[in-house]
C-alpha positions as CSV (number, residue, x, y, z in Angstrom):
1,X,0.0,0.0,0.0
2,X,1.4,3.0,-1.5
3,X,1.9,5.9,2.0
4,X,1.2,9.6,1.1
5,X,2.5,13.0,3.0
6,X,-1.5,14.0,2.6
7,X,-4.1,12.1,4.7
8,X,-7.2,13.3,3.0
9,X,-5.2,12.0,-0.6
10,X,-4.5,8.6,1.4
11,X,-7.5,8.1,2.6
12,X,-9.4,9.4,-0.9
13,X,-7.6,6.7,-2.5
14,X,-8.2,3.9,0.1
15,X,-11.9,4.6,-0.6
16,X,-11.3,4.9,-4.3
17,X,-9.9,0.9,-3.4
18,X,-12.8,0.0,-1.2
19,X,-15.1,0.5,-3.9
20,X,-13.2,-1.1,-6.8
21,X,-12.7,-3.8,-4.7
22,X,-16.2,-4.3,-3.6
23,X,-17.5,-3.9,-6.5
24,X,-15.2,-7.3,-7.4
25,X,-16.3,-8.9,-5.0
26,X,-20.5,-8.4,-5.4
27,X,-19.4,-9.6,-8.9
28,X,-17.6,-12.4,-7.4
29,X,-20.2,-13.0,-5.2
30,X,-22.9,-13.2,-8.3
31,X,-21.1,-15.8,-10.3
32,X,-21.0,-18.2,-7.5
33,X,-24.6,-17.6,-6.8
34,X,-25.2,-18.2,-10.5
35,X,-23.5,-21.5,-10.4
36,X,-24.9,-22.9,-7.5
37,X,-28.4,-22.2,-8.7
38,X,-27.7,-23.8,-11.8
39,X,-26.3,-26.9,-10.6
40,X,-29.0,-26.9,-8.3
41,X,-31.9,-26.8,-10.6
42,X,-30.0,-29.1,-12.9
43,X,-30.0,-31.4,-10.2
44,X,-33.9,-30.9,-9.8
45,X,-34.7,-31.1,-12.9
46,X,-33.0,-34.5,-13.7
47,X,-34.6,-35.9,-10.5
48,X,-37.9,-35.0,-11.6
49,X,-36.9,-36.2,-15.2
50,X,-35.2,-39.8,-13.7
51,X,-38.5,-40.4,-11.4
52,X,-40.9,-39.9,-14.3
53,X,-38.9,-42.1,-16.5
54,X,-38.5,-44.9,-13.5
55,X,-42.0,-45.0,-12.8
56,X,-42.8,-45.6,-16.5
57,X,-41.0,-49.0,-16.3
58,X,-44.3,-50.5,-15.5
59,X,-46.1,-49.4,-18.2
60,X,-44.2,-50.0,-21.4
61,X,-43.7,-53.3,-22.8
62,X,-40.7,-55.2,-22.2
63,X,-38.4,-54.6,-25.1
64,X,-38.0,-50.8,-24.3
65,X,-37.3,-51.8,-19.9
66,X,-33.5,-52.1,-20.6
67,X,-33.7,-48.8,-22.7
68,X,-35.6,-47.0,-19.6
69,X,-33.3,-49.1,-17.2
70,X,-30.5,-47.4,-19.1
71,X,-31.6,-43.6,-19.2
72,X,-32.8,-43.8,-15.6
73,X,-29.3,-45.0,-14.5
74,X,-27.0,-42.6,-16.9
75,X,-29.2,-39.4,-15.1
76,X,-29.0,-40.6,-11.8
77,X,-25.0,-40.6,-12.7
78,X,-25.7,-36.9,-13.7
79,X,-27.4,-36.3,-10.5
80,X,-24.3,-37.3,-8.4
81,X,-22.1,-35.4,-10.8
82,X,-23.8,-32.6,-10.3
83,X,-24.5,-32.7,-6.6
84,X,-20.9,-33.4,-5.5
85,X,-19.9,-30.6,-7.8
86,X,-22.2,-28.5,-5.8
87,X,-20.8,-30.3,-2.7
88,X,-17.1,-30.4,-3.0
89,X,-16.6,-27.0,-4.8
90,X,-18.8,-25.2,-2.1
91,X,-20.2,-22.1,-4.2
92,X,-22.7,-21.2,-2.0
93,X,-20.2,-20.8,0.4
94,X,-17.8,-18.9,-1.7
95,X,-21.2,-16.6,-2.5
96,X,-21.5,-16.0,1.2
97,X,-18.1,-15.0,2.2
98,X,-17.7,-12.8,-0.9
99,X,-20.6,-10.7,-0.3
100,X,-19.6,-10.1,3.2
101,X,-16.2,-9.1,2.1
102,X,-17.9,-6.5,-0.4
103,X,-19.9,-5.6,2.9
104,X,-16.5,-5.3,4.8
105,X,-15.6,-2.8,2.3
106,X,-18.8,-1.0,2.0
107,X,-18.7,-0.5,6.1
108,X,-15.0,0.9,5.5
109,X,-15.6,3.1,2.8
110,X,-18.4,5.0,5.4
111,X,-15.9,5.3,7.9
112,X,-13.3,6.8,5.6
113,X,-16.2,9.3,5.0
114,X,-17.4,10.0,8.5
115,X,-13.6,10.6,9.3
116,X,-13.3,13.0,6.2
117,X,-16.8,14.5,7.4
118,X,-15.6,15.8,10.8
119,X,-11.4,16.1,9.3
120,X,-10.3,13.5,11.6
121,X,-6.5,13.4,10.4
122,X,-4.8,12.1,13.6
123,X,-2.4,9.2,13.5
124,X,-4.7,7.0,15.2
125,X,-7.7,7.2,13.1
126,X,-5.3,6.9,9.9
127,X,-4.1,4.0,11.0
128,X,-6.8,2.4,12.4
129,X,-8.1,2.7,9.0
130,X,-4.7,1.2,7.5
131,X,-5.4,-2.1,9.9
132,X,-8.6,-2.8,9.0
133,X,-7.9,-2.3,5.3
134,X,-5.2,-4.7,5.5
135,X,-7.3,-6.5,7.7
136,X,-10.3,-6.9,5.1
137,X,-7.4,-7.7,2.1
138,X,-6.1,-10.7,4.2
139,X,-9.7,-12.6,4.4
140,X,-10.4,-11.7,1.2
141,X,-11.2,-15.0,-1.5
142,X,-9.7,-14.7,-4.6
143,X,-11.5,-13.1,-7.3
144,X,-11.6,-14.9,-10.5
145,X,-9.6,-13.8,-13.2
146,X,-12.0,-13.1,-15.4
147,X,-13.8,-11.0,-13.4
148,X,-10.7,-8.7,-12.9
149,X,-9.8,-8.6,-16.6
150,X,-13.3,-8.0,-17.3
151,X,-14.0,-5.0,-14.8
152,X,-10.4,-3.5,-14.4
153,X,-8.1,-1.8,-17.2
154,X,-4.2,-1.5,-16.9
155,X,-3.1,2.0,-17.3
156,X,0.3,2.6,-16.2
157,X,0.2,0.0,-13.8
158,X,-2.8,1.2,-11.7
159,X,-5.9,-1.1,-11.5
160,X,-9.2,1.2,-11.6
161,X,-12.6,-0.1,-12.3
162,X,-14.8,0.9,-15.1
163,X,-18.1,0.9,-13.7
164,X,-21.5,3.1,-13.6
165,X,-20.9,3.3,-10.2
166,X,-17.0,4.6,-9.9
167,X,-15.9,7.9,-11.4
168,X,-12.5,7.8,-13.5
């Protein structure tokens, strides 16, 4: 973290951070959701599909049972696939703790601005500020790649966020 002779141009720029990186991590946070409700309705769907198709069994003649037999067993393998993806890879979980890191971030940013409300400049304040940052950066997941490359530019080494809700 890059230490400035100016508070209000330190702590301007830790809030300029906050937001960019919150803003990473509620998109984080959506692509995880997004995956776990599509495995999860996958998985519901092929249920409801398998049980259908294995109650049918009864009803058809006998030359298309080992067909059914078949289908019902190659979507229950699905099924499995599917749910100890959802399982193993936890994104529900990864959903959670990203959106309470872009919360941890959201609560900083507000008290970089109450302390630039009422020109709190002291040492103290500054860097209390600085530990919690760091703090909040340490439990951070990782982001995924693409969602840096595809919310981020490079210019001259600085990450900034083009977004509707950041100002260049």
């Amino acid at each position: 973290m890059e230490l400035s002779n100016n508070p209000e141009q330190l702590l301007n720029n830790w809030k300029d951070k906050c937001a960019n990186k919150r803003l990473l991590h509620i998109k984080s946070s959506q692509y995880y959701f997004n995956l776990h409700m599509f495995i999860g309705i996958s998985i519901i769907i092929f249920s409801a599909i398998s049980s259908i198709i294995g109650s049918s069994i009864y009803y058809l003649e006998d030359k298309y049972g080992i067909i059914i037999l078949l289908t019902v067993s190659m979507i229950n393998i699905l099924i499995t696939i599917f749910a100890s993806i959802q399982h193993f890879l936890g994104f529900k979980e990864k959903q959670l703790k990203h959106l309470s890191i872009s919360n941890n971030y959201s609560n900083l940013s507000r008290e970089i601005e109450e302390t630039e409300a009422f020109g709190d400049y002291s040492h103290n304040t500054i860097h209390d500020i600085h530990l919690k940052f760091n703090s909040i950066n340490e439990n951070s997941p990782n982001i995924p790649e693409w969602i840096i490359d595809k919310y981020t530019t490079n210019d001259n080494s600085n990450i900034e966020l083009t977004s509707p809700f950041h100002e260049n």
